[in-house]
SEBATI-486364 format. One record per residue: residue number from 1; y, z, x of N, C-alpha, C, O in turn; residue in three letters. Coordinates in steps of 0.001 Angstrom, whole numbers, plus 524288, in hexadecimal, padded with zeros to 5 digits. Each point is the difference from the previous one (the first is absolute). Layout:
N
<k NUM n.north Y n.up Z n.east X ca.north Y ca.up Z ca.east X c.north Y c.up Z c.east X o.north Y o.up Z o.east X r ALA>
...
//
This chain:
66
<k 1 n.north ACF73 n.up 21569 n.east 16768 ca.north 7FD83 ca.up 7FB39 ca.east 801AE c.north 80126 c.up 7FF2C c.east 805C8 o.north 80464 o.up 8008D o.east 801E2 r UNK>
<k 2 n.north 7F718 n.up 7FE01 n.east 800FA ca.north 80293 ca.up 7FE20 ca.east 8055D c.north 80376 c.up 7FCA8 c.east 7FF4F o.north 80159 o.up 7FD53 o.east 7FC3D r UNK>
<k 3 n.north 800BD n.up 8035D n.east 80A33 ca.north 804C6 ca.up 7FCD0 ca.east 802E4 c.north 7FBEB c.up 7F8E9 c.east 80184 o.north 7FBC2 o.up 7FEF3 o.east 801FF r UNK>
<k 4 n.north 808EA n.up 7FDC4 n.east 7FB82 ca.north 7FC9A ca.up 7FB80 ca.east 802CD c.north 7FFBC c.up 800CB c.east 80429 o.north 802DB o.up 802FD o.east 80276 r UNK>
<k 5 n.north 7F89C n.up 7F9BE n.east 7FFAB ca.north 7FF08 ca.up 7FE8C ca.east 807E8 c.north 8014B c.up 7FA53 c.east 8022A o.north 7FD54 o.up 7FC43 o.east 7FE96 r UNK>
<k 6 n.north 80638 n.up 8033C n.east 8045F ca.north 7FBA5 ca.up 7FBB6 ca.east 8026F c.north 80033 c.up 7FF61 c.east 8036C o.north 801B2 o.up 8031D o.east 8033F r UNK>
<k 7 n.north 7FBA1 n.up 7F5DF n.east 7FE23 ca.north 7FBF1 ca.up 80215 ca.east 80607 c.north 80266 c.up 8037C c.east 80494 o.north 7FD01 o.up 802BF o.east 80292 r UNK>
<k 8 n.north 8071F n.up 7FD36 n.east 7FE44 ca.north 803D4 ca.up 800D7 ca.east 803CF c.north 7FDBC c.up 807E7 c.east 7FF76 o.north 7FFF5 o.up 80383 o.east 80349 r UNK>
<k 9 n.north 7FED0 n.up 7FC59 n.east 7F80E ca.north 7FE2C ca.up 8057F ca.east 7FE34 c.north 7FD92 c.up 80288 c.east 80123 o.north 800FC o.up 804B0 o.east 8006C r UNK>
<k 10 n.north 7F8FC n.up 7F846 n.east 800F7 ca.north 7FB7B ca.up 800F9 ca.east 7FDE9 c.north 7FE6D c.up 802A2 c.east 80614 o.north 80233 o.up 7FE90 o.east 80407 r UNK>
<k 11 n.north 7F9E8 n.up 80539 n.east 7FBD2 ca.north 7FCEE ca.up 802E4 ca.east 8040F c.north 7FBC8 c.up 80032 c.east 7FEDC o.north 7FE78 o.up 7FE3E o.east 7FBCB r UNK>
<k 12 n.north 7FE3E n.up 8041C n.east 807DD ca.north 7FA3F ca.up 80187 ca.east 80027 c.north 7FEF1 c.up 8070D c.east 7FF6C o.north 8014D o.up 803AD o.east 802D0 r UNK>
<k 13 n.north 7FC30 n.up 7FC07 n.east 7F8E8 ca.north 7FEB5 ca.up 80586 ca.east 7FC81 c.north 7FB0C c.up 80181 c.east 80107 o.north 7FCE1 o.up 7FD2B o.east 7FDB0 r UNK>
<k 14 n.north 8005E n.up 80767 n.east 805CE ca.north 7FB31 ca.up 7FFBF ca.east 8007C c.north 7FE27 c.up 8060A c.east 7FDB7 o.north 80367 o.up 80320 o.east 80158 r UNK>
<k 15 n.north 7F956 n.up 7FEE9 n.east 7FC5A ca.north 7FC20 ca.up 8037B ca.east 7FC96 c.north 7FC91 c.up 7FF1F c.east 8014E o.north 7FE6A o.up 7FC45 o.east 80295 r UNK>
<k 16 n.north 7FEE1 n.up 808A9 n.east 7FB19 ca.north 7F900 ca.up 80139 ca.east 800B8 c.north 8003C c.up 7FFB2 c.east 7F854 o.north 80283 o.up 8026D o.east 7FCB2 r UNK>
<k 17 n.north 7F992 n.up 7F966 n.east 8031C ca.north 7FF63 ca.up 80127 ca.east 7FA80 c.north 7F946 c.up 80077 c.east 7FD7A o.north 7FC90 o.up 7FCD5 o.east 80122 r UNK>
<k 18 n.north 802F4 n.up 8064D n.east 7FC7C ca.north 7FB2F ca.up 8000E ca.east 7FEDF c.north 7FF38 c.up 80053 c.east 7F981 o.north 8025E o.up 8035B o.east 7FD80 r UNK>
<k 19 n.north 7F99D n.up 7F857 n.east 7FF95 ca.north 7FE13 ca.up 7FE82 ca.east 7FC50 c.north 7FBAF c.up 7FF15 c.east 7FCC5 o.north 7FD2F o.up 7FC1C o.east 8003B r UNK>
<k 20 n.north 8023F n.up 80884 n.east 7FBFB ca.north 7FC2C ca.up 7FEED ca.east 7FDC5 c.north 7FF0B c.up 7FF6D c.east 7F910 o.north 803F9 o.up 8003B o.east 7FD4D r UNK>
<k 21 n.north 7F7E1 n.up 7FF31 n.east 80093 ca.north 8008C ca.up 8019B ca.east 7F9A3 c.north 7FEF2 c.up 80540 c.east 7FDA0 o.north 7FB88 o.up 801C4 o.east 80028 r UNK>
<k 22 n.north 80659 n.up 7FF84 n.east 7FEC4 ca.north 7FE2A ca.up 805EA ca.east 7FBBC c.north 7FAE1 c.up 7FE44 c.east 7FCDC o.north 7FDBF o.up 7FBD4 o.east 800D0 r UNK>
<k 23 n.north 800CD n.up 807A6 n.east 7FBC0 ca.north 7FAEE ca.up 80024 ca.east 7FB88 c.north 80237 c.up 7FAAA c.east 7FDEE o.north 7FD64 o.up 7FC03 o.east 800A0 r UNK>
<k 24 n.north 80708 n.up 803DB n.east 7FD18 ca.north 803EE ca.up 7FC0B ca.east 7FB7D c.north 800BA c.up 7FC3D c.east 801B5 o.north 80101 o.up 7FC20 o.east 7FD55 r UNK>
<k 25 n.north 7FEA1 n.up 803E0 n.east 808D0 ca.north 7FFC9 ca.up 7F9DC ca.east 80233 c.north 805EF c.up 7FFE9 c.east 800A8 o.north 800EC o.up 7FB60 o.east 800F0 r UNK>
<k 26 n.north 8034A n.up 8070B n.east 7FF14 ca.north 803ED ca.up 8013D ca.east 80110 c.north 80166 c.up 800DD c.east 80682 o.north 7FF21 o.up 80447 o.east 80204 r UNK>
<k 27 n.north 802EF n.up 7F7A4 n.east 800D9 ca.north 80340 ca.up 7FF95 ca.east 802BF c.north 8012C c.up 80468 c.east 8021B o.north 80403 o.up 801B9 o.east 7FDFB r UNK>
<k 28 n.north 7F930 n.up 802CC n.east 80762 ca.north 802FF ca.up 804B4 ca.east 800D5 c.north 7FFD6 c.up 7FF4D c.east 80798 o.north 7FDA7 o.up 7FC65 o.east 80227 r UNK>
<k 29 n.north 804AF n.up 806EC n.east 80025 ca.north 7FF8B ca.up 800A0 ca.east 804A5 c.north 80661 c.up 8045E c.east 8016A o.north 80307 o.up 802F5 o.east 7FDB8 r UNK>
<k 30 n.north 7FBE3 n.up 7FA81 n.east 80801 ca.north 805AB ca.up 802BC ca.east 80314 c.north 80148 c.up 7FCCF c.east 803A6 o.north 7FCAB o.up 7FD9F o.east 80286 r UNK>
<k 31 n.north 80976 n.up 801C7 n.east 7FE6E ca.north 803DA ca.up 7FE64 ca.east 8038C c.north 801FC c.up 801A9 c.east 804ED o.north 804C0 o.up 800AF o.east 80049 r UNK>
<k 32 n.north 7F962 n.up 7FFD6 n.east 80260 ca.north 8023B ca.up 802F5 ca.east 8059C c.north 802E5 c.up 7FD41 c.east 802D9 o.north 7FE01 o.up 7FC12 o.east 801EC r UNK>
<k 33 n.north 807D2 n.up 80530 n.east 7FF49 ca.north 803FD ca.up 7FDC7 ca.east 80503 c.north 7FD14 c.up 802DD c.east 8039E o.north 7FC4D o.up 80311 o.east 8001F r UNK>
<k 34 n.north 8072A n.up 7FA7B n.east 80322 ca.north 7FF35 ca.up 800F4 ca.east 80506 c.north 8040C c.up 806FE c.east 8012D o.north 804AF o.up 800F6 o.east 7FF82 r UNK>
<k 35 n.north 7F71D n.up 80232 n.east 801FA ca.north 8034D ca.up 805EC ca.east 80122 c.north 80086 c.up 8003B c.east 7F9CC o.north 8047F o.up 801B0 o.east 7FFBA r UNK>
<k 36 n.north 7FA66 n.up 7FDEB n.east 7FCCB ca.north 8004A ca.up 802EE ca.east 7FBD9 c.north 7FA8E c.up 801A3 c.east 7FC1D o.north 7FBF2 o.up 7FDBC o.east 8013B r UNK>
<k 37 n.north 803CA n.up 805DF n.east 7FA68 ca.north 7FD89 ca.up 80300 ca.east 7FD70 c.north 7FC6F c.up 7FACF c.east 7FBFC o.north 8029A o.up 7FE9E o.east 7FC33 r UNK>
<k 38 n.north 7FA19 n.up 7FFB2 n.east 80423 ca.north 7FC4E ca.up 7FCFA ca.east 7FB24 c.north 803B9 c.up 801A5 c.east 7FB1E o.north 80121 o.up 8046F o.east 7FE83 r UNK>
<k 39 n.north 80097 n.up 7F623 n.east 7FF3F ca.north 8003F ca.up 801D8 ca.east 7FA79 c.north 7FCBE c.up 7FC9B c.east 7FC64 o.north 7FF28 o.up 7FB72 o.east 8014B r UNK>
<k 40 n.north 7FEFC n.up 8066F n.east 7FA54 ca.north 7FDC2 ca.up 7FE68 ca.east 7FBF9 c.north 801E0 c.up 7FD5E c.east 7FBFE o.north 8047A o.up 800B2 o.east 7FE64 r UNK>
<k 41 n.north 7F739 n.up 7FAED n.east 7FEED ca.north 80264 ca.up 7FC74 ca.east 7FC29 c.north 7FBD9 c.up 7FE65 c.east 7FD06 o.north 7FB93 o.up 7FF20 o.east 801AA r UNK>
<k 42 n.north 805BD n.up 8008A n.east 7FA6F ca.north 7FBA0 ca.up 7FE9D ca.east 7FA1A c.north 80204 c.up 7FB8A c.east 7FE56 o.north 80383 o.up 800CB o.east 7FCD0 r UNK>
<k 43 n.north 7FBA3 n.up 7FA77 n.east 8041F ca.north 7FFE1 ca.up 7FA4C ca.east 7FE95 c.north 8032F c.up 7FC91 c.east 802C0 o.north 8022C o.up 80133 o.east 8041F r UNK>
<k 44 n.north 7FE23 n.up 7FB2C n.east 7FA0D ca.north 801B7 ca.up 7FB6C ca.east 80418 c.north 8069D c.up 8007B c.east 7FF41 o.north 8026B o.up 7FF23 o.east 80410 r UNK>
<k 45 n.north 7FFBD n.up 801B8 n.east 7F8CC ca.north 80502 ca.up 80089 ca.east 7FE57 c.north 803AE c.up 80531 c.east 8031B o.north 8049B o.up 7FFFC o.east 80162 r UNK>
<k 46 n.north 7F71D n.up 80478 n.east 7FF0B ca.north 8014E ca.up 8042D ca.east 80325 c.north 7FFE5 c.up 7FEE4 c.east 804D4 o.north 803E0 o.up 8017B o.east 8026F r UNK>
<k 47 n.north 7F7C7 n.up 7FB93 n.east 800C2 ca.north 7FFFE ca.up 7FE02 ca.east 803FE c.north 804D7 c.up 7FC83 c.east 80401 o.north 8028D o.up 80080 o.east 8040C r UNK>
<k 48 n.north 7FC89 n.up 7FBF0 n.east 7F7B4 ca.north 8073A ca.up 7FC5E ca.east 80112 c.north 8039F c.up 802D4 c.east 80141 o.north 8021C o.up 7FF62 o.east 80447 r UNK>
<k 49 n.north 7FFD3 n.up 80532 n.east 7F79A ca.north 8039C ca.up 80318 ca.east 7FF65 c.north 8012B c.up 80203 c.east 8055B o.north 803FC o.up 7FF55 o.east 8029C r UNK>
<k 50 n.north 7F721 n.up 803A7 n.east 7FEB1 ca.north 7FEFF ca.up 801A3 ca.east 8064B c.north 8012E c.up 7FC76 c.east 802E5 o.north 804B1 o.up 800B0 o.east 800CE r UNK>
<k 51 n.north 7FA3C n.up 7FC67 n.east 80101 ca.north 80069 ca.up 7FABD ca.east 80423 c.north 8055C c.up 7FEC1 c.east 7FE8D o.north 801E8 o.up 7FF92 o.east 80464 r UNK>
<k 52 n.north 8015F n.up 7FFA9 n.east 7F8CF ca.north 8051A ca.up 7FE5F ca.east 7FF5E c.north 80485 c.up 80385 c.east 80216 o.north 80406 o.up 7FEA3 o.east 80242 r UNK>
<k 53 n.north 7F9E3 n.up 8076A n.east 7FC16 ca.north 8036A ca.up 8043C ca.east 8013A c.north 8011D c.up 7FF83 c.east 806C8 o.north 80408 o.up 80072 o.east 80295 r UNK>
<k 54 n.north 7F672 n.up 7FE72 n.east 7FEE1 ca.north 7FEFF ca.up 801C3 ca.east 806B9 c.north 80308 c.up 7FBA4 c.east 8034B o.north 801E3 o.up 80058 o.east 80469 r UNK>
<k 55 n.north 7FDF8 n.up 7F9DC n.east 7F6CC ca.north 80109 ca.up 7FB3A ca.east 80260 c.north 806D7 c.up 800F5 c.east 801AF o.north 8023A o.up 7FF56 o.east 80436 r UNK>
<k 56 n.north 7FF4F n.up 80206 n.east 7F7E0 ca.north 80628 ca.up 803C6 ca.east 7FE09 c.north 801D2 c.up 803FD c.east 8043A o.north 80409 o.up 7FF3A o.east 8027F r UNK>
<k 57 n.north 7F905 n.up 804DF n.east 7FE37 ca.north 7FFE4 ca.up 801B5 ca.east 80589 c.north 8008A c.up 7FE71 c.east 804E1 o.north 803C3 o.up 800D4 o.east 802E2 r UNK>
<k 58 n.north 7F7F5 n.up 7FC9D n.east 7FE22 ca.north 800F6 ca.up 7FD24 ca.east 80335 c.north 802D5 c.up 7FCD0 c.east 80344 o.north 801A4 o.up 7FC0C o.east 7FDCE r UNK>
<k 59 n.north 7FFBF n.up 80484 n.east 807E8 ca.north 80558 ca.up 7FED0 ca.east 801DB c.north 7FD02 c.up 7F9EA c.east 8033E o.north 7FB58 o.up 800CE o.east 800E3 r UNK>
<k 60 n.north 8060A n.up 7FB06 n.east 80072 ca.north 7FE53 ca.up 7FC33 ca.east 80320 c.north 7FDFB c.up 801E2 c.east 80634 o.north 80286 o.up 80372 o.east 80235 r UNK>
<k 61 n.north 7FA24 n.up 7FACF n.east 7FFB4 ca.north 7FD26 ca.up 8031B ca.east 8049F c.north 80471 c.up 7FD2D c.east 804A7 o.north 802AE o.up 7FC32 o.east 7FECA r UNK>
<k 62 n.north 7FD87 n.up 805ED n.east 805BF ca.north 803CF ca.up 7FDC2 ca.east 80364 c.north 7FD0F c.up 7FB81 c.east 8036D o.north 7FB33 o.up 80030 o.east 80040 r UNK>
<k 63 n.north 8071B n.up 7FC74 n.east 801F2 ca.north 80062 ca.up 7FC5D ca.east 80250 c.north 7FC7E c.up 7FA25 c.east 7FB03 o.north 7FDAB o.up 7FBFA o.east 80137 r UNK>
<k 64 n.north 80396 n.up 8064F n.east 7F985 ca.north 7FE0F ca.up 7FC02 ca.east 7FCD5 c.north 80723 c.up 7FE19 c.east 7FC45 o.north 80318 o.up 80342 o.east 7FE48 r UNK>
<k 65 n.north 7FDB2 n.up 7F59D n.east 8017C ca.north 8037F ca.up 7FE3F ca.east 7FF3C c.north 80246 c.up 80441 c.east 7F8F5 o.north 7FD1E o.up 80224 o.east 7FCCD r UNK>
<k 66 n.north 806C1 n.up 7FD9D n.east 80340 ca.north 80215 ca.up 8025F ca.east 7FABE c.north 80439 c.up 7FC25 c.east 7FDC4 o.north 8023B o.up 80101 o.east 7FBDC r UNK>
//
């Protein structure tokens, strides 16, 4: 489970994300950081997953308060 945040925490997370439906109407696309490889995701739950990991990664940008 994530680590709580707070505000003192929180940063700015930016991606290339792209979204569309399959045949099934199913939730698909890809996630791109910045300098890294598109990855892929099949529903909204996989999606999150993605965005949380990167958020997790993610170090606070400099000259923003921490």
């Amino acid at each position: 489970m994530r680590a709580d945040r707070t505000a003192a925490q929180s940063h700015t997370v930016r991606v290339l994300l792209d979204i569309r439906r399959d045949g099934d109407g199913r939730v698909i696309g890809e996630v791109t950081r910045r300098g890294g490889a598109p990855m892929r995701f099949s529903g909204w739950l996989e999606l999150l997953h993605l965005l949380e990991d990167h958020a997790d990664e993610t170090t606070p940008q400099e000259g923003m308060e921490t």
